[in-house]
N, C-alpha and C positions, 0 to 999 in steps of 0.2 A: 504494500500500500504506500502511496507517494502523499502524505500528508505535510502541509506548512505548518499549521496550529492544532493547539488540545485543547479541549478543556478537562480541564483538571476538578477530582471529587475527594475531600481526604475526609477525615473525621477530626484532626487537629491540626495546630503546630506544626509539632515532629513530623508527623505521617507529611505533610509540603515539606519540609526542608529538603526531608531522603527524597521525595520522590521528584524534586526541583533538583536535586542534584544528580539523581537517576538517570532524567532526561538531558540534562548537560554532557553528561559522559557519553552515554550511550545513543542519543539522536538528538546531536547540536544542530542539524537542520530544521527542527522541529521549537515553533515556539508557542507557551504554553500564552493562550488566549485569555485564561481567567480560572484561577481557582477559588475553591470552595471548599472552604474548611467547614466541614455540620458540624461540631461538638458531638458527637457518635456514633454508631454505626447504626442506631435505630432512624435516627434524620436520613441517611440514605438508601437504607431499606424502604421508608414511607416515597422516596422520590423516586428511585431506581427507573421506575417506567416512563417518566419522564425524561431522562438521561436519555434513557434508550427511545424513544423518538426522535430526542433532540441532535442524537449521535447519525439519523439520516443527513444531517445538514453541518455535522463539524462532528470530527472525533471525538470521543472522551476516555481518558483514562481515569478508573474511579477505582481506589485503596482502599479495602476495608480489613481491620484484624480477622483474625478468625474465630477469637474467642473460644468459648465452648463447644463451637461446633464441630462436628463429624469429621470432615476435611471441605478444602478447598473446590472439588469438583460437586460435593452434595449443596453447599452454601451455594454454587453460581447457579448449580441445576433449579433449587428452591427461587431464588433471588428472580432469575430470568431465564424460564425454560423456552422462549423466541427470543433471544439476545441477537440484537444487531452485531453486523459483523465489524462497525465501525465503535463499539463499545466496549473497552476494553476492561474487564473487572478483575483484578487481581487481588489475592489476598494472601497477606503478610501470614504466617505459623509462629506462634497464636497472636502475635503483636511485632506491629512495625519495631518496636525495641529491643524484639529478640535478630533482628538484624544488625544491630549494633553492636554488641559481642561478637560475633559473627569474624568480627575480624578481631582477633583478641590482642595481640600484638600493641595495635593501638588502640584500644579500650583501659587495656592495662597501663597503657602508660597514661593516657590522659586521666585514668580514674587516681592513678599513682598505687598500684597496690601490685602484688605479687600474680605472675600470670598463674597461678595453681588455684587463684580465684574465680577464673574467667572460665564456663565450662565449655569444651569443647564442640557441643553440639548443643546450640539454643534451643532451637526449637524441639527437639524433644528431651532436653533436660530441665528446663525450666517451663513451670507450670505458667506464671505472672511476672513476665520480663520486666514489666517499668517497678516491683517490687523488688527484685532481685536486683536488679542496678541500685538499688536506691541501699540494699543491705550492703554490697559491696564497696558503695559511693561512703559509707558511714567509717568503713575501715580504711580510706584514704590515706594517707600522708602527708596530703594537702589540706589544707584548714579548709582555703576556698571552697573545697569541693565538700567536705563533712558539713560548710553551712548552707551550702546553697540546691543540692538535688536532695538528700532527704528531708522530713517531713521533721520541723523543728519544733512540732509542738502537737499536741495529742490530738486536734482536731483536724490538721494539714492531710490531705493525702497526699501534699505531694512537698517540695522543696518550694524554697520562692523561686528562685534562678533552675528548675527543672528544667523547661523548656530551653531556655537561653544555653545553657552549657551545653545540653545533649545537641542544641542547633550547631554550636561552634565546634563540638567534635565532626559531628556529621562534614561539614563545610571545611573545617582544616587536615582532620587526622585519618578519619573512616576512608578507609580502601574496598570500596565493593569487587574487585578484582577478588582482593584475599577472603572477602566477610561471604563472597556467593559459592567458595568451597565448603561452607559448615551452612550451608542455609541453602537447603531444597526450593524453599518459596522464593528466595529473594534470586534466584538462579534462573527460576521460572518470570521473573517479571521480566529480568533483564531480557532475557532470549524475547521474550514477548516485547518490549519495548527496541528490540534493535531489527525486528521484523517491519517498525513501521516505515 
C-alpha cells in the first residue's frame, strides 16, 4: 500500500510516543495526519466502527493493549470481524510498556539498576508492565527516577513524571531493533507498519 498520511488511535501518552517513533523508523514517508489519544481502550472499542469507515478515505493505525484478553487475533476478530483493509489495529502483549523492557540493555541503564532486573521476555513474564516498571523504577540509583515514575503517595497510580520519563527513554534510549527480538507483538506491528 503506497500511503502519505495516518491517522493515528492510541489510548494515551506513551502508547503516541512509541508509536510516533515506530512510524519514524520504520515509514519516514508516511506522515501521521492526527492523532488521538482516548484515555483507554474502552473509548476505542465504542469508536472502532467509525475508524473503520473513516479508514475508506485515509488510513488508520489504531494501538490498543491487550489487556486481559485471549490474544491478539480473538480481540481484532471481536473488535472488527469486516475490518477495512486500510485499518490497521494492532495490539501491544498485554501493554505498550511491556515493549519497553523489551530492549533491556537500555531500560536498565536509563532505569539505572542491575540488568538481572529486566526480565527477558515481557510479554509473557510480566503480568502489568507499567507496575513492574514502576517496582523496578523504585530500586533505581537514580533519585530522579525513585521520585518521578512511581507512585509517591498511596492514592497515585502512577509517578508524577510517568509519562514524561518513559517519553524520553522511548525518544532517546529505546532501540526497537533490539526490544522486537523479546517482543512477539511489537515485531508484528513493525513488519505491519513497514508493509505500508
Amino acid at each position: 500500500m503506497n500511503v502519505g498520511c495516518i491517522m493515528l488511535v492510541v489510548e494515551g501518552i506513551l502508547d503516541q510516543v512509541v508509536s510516533k517513533r515506530l512510524i519514524t523508523l520504520y515509514t519516514p514517508r508516511i506522515q501521521i495526519r492526527k492523532a488521538y489519544q482516548m484515555e483507554g481502550r474502552s473509548q476505542i472499542k465504542k469508536r472502532i466502527g467509525s475508524y473503520n469507515q473513516a479508514a475508506k478515505v485515509v488510513p488508520f493505525l489504531v494501538l490498543v493493549d491487550l489487556d486481559q484478553d485471549e490474544c491478539p487475533p480473538v480481540l481484532i476478530d471481536d473488535w472488527l470481524p469486516k475490518k477495512h483493509p486500510q485499518l490497521f489495529l494492532r495490539v501491544a502483549v498485554r501493554q505498550v510498556e511491556a515493549w519497553l523492557p523489551a530492549d533491556r540493555e537500555a531500560i536498565a541503564d536509563f532505569l539505572s539498576v542491575g540488568l538481572n532486573r529486566i526480565p527477558v521476555k515481557p510479554e509473557t513474564e510480566i503480568e502489568k508492565s507499567p507496575e513492574h516498571i514502576m517496582k523496578i523504577a523504585r530500586k533505581s540509583r537514580k533519585k530522579i527516577i525513585r521520585k518521578s515514575i512511581p507512585p509517591l503517595g498511596d492514592t497515585a497510580k502512577r509517578g508524577p513524571d510517568y509519562n514524561g520519563q518513559l517519553s524520553r527513554f522511548v525518544m532517546e534510549q529505546w532501540d526497537p531493533e533490539r526490544a522486537r527480538k523479546n517482543s512477539p507483538s511489537l515485531d508484528k506491528t513493525i513488519l505491519a507498519l513497514q508493509k505500508l
